[in-house]
C-alpha positions in Angstrom: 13.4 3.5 -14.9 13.2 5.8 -18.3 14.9 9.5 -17.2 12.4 10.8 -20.0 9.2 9.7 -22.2 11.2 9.7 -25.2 13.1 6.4 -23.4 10.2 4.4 -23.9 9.7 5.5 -27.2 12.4 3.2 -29.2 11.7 -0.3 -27.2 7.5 0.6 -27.4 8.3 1.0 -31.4 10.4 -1.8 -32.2 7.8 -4.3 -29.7 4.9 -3.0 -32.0 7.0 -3.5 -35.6 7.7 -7.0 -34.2 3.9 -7.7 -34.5 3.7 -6.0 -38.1 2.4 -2.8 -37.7 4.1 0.8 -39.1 5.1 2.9 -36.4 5.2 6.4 -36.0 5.5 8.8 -33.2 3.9 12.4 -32.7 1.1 12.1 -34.8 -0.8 15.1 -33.5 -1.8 14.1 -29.7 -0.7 10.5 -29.9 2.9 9.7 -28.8 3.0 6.7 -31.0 0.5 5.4 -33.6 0.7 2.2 -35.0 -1.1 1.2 -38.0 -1.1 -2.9 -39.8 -3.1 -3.2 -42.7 -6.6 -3.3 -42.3 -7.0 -3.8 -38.3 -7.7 -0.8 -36.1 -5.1 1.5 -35.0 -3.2 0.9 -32.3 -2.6 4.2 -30.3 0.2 4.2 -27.4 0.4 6.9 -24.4 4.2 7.3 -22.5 4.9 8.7 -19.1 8.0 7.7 -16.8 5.3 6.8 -14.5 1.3 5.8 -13.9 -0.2 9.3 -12.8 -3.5 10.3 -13.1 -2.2 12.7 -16.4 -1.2 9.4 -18.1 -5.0 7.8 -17.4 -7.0 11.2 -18.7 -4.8 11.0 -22.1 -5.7 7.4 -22.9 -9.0 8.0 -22.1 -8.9 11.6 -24.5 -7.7 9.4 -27.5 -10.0 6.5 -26.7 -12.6 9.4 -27.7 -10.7 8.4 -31.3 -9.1 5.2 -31.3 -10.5 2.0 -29.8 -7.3 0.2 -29.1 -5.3 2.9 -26.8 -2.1 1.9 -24.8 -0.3 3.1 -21.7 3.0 2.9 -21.5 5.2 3.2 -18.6 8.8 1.3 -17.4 9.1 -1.4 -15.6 9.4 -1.1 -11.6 13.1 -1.0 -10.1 14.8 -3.5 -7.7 11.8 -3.1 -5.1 9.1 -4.5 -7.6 6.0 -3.1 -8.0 4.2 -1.3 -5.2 1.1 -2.3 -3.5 -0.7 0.1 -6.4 -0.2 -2.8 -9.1 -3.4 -4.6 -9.4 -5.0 -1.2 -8.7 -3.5 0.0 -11.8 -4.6 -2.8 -13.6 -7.7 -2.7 -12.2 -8.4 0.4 -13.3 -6.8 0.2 -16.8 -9.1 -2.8 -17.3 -12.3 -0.7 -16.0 -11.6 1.9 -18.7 -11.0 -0.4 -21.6 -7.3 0.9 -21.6 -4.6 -1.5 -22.4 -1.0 -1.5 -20.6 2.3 -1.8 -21.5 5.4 -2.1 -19.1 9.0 -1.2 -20.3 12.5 -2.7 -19.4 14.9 -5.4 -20.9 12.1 -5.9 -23.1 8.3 -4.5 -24.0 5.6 -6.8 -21.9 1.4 -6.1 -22.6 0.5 -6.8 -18.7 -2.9 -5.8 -20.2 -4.7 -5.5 -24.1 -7.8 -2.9 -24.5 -11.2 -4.5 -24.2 -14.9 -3.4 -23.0 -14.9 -4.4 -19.4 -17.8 -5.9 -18.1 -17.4 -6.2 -14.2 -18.3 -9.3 -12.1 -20.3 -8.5 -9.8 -19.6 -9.6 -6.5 -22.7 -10.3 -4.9 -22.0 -12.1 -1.6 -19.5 -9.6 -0.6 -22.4 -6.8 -1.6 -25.0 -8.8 0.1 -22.6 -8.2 3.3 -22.3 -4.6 3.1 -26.2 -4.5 3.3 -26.8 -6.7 5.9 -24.5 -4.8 7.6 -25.8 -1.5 7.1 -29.4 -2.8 8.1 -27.9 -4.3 10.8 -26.0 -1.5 12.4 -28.0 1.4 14.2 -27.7 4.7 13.8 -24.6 6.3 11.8 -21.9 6.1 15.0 -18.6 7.0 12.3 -17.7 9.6 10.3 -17.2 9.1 6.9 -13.7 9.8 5.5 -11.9 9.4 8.9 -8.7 7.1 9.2 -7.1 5.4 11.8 -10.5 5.4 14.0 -11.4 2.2 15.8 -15.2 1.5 13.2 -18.5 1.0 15.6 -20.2 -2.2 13.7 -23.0 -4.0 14.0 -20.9 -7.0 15.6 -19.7 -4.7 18.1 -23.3 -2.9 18.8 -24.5 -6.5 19.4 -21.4 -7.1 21.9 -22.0 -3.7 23.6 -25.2 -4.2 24.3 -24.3 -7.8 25.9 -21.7 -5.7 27.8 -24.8 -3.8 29.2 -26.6 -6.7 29.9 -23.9 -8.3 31.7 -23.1 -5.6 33.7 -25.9 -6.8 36.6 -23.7 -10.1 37.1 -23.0 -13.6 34.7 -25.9 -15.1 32.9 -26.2 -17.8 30.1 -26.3 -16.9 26.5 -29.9 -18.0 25.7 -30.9 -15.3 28.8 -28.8 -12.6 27.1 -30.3 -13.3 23.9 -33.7 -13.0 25.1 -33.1 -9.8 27.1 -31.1 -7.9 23.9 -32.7 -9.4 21.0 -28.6 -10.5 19.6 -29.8 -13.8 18.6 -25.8 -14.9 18.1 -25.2 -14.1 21.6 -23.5 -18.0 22.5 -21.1 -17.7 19.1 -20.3 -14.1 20.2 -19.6 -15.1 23.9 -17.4 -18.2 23.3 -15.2 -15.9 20.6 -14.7 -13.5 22.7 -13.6 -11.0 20.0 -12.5 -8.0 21.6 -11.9 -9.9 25.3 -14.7 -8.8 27.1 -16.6 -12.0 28.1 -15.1 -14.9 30.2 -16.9 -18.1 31.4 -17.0 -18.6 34.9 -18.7 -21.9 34.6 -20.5 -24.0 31.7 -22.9 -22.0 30.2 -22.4 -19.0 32.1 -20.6 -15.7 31.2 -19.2 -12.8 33.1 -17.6 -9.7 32.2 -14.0 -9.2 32.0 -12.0 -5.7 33.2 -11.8 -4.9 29.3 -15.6 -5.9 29.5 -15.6 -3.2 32.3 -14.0 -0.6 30.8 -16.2 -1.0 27.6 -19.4 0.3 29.8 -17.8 3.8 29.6 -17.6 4.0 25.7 -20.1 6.4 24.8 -22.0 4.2 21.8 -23.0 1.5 25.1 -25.3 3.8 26.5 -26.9 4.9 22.7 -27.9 0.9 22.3 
């Protein structure tokens, strides 16, 4: 990895004279400018590494130029981190390109307006989930906290109903209104239910034990 910004500045200049333009560096906030003819400027950002700093300067000369680069060295022996397609993700968001520095000068990513795909079926989840899902049982912005969901609302309250002795699926679904109550029995997702015969469930000791969480008696 580059000690300094001025490493990248040498390999960043000869990639972009390579392609024809006229390279120069320090012209008043730019790092490097790059200019070929005709075609739009080329204007290229350098940090030793992709930091929030790097990202607001692109996006200050973007106020300028329309074709604005980050550039930042290539990853050591352990690769990229698990940041990458963040980084790229983002980059691609703001119409910034990105440029990645080592034995040689590699674009991972050239400026563009970014029009974003929307991903409907994974947003049509979210909202049957948040219809689904009563009350507001989490606190945002908390990590490492088991999540209450509507999946395991629906298996509480068949924990409740259970609780009386076994019963078939089509009973619990009539007596709590979860109208999946035979897929969620036979998976058994958090080991609560068992079947003690065909068609009929009971409660495990986890099932039990889930009769104390709180949330049970809010459903």
């Amino acid at each position: 990895m580059a000690a300094r910004e001025a490493d990248l500045y040498a390999p960043v200049k000869a990639f972009l004279e390579g392609q024809g333009y006229e390279v120069k560096a320090e012209i008043g906030a730019c790092d490097v400018m790059a200019v070929r003819g005709d075609d739009p400027p080329v204007v290229v950002e350098l940090k030793t590494g992709f930091t929030l700093s790097l990202v607001m300067q692109g996006v200050q000369r973007q106020t300028m130029f329309e074709n604005v680069y980050l550039a930042v060295p290539a990853p050591g022996k352990r690769g990229w981190s698990n940041r990458y397609r963040d980084m790229l993700a983002l980059c691609r968001r703001l119409g910034l390109g990105l440029l990645v520095v080592g034995d040689s000068v590699e674009a991972h990513l050239d400026p563009g307006p970014y029009a974003p795909r929307r991903q409907s079926a994974r947003a049509g989840r979210l909202l049957r989930e948040f219809q689904r899902r009563v009350g507001d049982p989490n606190t945002g912005g908390t990590t490492g906290l088991p999540r209450m969901t509507a999946y395991r609302q629906d298996a509480l309250r068949l924990v409740r109903a259970l609780q009386p002795g076994p019963a078939a699926p089509r009973v619990l679904a009539a007596t709590t209104g979860v109208t999946r109550a035979a897929v969620m029995l036979r998976a058994d997702h958090y080991g609560w239910f068992e079947r003690v015969e065909k068609g009929i469930y009971t409660l495990t000791p986890k099932g039990h034990a889930a009769l104390d969480d709180p949330a049970a008696a809010a459903l």
